[in-house]
N, C-alpha and C positions, 0 to 999 in steps of 0.2 A: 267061206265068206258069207257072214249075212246079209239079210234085205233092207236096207232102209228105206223109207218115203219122207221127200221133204215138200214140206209149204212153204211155199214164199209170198208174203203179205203183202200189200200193196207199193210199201214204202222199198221193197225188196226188188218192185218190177217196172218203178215209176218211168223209168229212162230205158234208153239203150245202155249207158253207162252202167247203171243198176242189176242190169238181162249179161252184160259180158261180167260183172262181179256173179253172176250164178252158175254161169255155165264156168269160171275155174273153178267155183264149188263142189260143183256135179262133176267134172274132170277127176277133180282129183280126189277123187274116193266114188270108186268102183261099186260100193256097195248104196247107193243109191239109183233106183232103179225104178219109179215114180214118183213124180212131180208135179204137186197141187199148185194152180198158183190165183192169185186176186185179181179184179183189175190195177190196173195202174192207178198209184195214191198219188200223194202230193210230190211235186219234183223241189217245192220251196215254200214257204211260210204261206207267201198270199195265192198260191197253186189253188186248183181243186180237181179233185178225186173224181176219175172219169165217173163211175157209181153216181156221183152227185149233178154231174152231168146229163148222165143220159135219165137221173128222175125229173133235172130239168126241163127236157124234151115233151116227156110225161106231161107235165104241169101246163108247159105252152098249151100243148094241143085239148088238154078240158076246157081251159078255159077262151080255146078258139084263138089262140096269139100263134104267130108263126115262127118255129122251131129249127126254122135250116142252119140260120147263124150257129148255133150251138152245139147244133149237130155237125156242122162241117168242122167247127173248133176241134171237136173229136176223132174225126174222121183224120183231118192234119196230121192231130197226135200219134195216130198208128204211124200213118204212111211214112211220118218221118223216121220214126223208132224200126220202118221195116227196112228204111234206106240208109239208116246210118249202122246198121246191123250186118247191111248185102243180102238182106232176105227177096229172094221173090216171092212172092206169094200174092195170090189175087188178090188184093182188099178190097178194093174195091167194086167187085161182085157182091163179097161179104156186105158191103155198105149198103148197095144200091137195094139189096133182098132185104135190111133190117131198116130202112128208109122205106119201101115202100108199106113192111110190116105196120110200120109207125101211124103212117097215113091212114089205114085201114084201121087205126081205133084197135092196135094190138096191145095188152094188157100189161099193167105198170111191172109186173112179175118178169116177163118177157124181157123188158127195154131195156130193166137193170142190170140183167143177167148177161145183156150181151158185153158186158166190159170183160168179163171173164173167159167167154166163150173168144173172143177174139184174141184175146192175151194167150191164152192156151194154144191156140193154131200157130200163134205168131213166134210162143217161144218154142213152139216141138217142132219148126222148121227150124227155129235156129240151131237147137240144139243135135237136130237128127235124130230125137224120139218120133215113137208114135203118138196121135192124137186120139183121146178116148172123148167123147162128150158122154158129159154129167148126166145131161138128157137121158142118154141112155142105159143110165147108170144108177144113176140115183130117182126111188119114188115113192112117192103119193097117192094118199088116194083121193079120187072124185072131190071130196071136200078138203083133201091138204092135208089128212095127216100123214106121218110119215111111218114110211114100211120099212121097218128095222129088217126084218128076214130077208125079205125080197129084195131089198137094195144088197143084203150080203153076198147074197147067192147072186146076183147079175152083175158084181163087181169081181167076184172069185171066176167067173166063166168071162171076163175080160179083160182084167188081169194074167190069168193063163193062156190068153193067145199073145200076150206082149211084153218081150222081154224088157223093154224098155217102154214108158210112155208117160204124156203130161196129160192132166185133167182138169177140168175150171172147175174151180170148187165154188161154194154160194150158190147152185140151183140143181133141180133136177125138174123132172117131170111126174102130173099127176097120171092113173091111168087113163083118160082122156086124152090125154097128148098134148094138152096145155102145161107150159113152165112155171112150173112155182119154186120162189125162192125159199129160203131156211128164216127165219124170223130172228133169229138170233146166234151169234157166233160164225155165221155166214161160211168163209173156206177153210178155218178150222175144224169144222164140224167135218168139212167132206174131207181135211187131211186126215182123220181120226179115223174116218171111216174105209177110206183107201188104206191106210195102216196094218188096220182088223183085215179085212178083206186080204193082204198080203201075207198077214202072219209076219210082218215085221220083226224085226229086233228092235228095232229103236225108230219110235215118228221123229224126226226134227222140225220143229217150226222155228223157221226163220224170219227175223223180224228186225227192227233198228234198236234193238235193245240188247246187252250181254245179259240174258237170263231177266231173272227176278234180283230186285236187291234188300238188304233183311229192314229197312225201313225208308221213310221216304224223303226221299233227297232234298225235297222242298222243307222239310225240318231237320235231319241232320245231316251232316256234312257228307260226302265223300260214304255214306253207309256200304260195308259189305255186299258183296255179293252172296247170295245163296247158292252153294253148289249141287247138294243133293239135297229135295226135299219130299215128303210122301204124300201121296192125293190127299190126306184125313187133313194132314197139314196145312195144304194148301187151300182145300173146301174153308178152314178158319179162318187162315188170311184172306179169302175173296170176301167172306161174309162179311167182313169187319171194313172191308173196304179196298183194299191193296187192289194194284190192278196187275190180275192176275187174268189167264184165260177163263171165261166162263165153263161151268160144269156143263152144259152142253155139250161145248167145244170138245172135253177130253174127257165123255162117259165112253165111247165106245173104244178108243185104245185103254181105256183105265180095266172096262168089263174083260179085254183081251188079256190085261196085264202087261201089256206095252211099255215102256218105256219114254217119255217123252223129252225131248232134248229142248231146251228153250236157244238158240242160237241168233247170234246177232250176222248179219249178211254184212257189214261195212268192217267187221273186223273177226273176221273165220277164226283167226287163232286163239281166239277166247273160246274157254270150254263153256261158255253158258250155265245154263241151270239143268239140272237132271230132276225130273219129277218121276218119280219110283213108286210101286204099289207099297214098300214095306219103306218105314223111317230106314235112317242110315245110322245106327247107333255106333257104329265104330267112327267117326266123324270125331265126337269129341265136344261139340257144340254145345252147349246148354238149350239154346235156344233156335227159334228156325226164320223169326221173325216175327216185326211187332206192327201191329195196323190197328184202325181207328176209325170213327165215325165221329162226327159232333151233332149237335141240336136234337136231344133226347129229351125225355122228363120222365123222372123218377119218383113212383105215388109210393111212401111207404104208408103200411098200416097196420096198425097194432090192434091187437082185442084180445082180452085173457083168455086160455084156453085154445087157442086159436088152433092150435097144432090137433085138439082132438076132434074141432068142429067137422063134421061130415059133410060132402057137397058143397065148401068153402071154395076151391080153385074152381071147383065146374061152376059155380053161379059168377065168377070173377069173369071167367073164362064167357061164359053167356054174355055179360055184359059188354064185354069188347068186342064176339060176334056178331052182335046185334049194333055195331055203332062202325061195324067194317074195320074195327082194327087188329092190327096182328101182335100178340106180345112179343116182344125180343127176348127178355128173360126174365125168371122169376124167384131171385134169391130168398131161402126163407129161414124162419128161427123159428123158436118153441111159439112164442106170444106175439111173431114179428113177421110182418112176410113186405116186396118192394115188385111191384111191375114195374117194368122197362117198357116206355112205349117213343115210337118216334115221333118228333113233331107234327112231319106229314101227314101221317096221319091222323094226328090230334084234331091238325087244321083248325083251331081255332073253337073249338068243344070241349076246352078240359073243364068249365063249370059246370055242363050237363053232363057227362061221364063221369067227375065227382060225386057230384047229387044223386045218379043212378048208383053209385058204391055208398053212398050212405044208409041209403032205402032200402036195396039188397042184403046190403054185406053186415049193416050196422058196430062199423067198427069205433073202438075206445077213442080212436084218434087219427088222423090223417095227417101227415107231412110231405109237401109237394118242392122237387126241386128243379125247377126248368134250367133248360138252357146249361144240360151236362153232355159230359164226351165219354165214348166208352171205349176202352183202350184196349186189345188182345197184345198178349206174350204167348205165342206160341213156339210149342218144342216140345219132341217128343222126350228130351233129356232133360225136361224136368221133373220127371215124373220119378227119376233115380238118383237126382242130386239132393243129397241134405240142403235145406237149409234156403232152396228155391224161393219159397214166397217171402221169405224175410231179407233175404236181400231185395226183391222188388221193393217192398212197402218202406224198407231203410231208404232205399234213394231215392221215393219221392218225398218221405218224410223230410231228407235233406235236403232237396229242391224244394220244398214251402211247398207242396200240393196236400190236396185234402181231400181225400177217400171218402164217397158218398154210401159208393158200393163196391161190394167184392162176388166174386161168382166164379166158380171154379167147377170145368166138365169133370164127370165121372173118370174120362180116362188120364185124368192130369196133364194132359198135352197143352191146357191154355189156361192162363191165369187172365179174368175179364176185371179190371177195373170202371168207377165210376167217376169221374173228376167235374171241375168245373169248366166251360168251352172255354174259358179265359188260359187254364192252366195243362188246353190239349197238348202243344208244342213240348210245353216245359216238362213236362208228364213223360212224353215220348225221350225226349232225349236224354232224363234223367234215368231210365229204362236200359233206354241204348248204354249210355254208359256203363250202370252196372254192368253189364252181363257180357257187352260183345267189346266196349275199349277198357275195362279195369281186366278182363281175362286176356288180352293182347298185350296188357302191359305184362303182365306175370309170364 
């Protein structure tokens, strides 16, 4: 039997109701045998996320307002979720020592992290795991950054004294001994990293979602489910925008070769999404999914010879260094080339970043088109099907869209179009169409 490690996100741990759907999770498959979990998320629309709670606490006390009220709102929330559980467990020792921390001007890093640290004790009594703290698991150094070796090796020598145990993910400690949290990806990051540290078979994150689905629901209907997809693959969809786990989140199970399980906690018997080091070519797919951004601008520019000028992209390249902007991409021709830049960071400069590419670059012509969307088709199965990009272009052709830009990676995994924001939706679902409801119909 292999090892698995699951996370359970916030929305996974929000209740007691939530905590007895995990523990017949964790019942009934043996091969999980560490368990990351969040603090408690929202239990309802107009809820909030203890996390946001105890930054409230924070905020009171800089600005000298008094914090008990909000604090006790939290404090409630355990005690209730430990009674309607049959947990005993002291909390309110727990409370009284991160109350007086609070008082004493203890650090916004600190306050946050204890939503986690209390959820972890609260479900490894329920469950009859051991309790690890992150604290002393996960670290920092002196100024925050984070110690990839040293946290592997202090997870591996406490992982092997416990055959079973829960861990708060979202913080550790620096070597000073003060708590700092993860800035980004929060108890993903520490399930990835418990993962690694086990030698897992498979991380599961569980979450209120079945997997990933191959486009977005708020533009087409009912879109598939993605079942197997490959980090390369998915790195494309986050870029483009799809909300997928950040690369953070899943570099250290990805660096293992891990496995990662995307799992929905309200409905276990969905296999979710499987994220894989290698595509899944026997699938059959064309495609793996299609995502998007809007409010781009696209400077094209021409100059004869272009293609032989020398130091031509490095002074482009200068010029958008020098004004803080990052290119997104740079489709080119013999006498033609097109930067892709985002609004944001236009911000309101595109006639001085003009006028600097005229004076630089001195090109024959400029043509400026704001206010475009750039559209990813990724899949590693296109890169072996005839005939790929022309069915794309045929069916936005038939859906009335108009092609600013095309951009195509080296490894063929993504075809990037350029459209107008008006014709994002239409664009997508004319996409969706081809490729994932015209091959359902066949």
């Amino acid at each position: 039997m292999g090892i698995k490690v699951a996370k359970f996100g916030g929305s996974s741990v929000a209740d007691a109701l939530q905590i007895r759907k995990i523990k017949k999770i964790i019942q009934d498959d043996e091969a999980i045998r560490y368990v990351v979990v969040s603090a408690p998320g929202k239990r309802f629309a107009e809820d909030s996320k203890v996390t946001d709670l105890l930054y409230l606490c924070k905020t009171h006390m800089e600005h000298k307002l008094p914090y008990e009220q909000i604090f006790n709102v939290i404090r409630d929330r355990y005690i209730a979720v430990a009674h309607d559980l049959g947990i005993r467990l002291d909390l309110e020792k727990e409370f009284d020592e991160i109350s007086r921390e609070i008082s004493e001007g203890a650090s916004v890093d600190y306050i946050a992290s204890r939503g986690e640290y209390l959820n972890a004790k609260l479900i490894a009594e329920y469950l009859g795991y051991d309790f690890i703290d992150a604290g002393d698991v996960i670290r920092f150094t002196e100024k925050g950054r984070f110690m990839e070796e040293r946290t592997d090796e202090l997870l591996r020598e406490a992982l092997a004294e416990h055959e079973n145990a829960v861990i708060p993910g979202f913080y550790g400690r620096r070597t000073d001994s003060t708590i700092k949290t993860f800035s980004r990806g929060g108890s993903d990051i520490t399930g990835a990293l418990v993962a690694r540290a086990a030698d897992a078979d498979v991380y599961e994150n569980w979450t209120d979602v079945s997997g990933f689905l191959m486009a977005d629901p708020r533009i087409v209907d009912n879109p598939k489910p993605i079942a197997t997809i490959s980090y390369k693959e998915l790195r494309e969809l986050s870029y483009m925008g799809a909300s997928v786990l950040h690369e953070e989140a899943i570099y250290p199970a990805k660096a293992a070769n891990i496995p990662i399980n995307i799992r929905n906690t309200n409905r276990p018997e969905d296999p979710g999404t499987m994220i894989t080091a290698e595509p899944d070519k026997k699938c059959g797919q064309v495609i793996s999914g299609i995502a998007g951004r809007k409010d781009f601008t696209v400077i094209g520019i021409s100059k004869s010879h272009l293609a032989g000028e020398k130091g031509f992209i490095r002074k482009l390249a200068g010029i958008m260094e020098d004004n803080d902007i990052t290119i997104e991409h740079i489709p080119t021709g013999i006498d033609t080339m097109s930067v892709v830049l985002d609004n944001k960071m236009i911000n309101g400069r595109l006639e001085e970043i003009l006028e600097e590419m005229r004076q630089q670059l001195k090109p024959d012509s400029m043509d400026v088109f704001e206010d475009m969307a750039l559209i990813a088709t990724v899949g590693i199965g296109m890169a072996e099907r005839k005939g790929t990009s022309a069915t794309l272009f045929t069916a936005l052709a038939e859906a009335g869209v108009n092609i600013r830009m095309i951009d195509q990676g080296s490894s063929e995994m993504n075809i990037i179009v350029g459209v107008e924001n008006r014709d994002f939706n239409k664009a997508i679902k004319a996409i969706y169409g081809a490729f994932v409801e015209q091959e359902d119909a066949e």
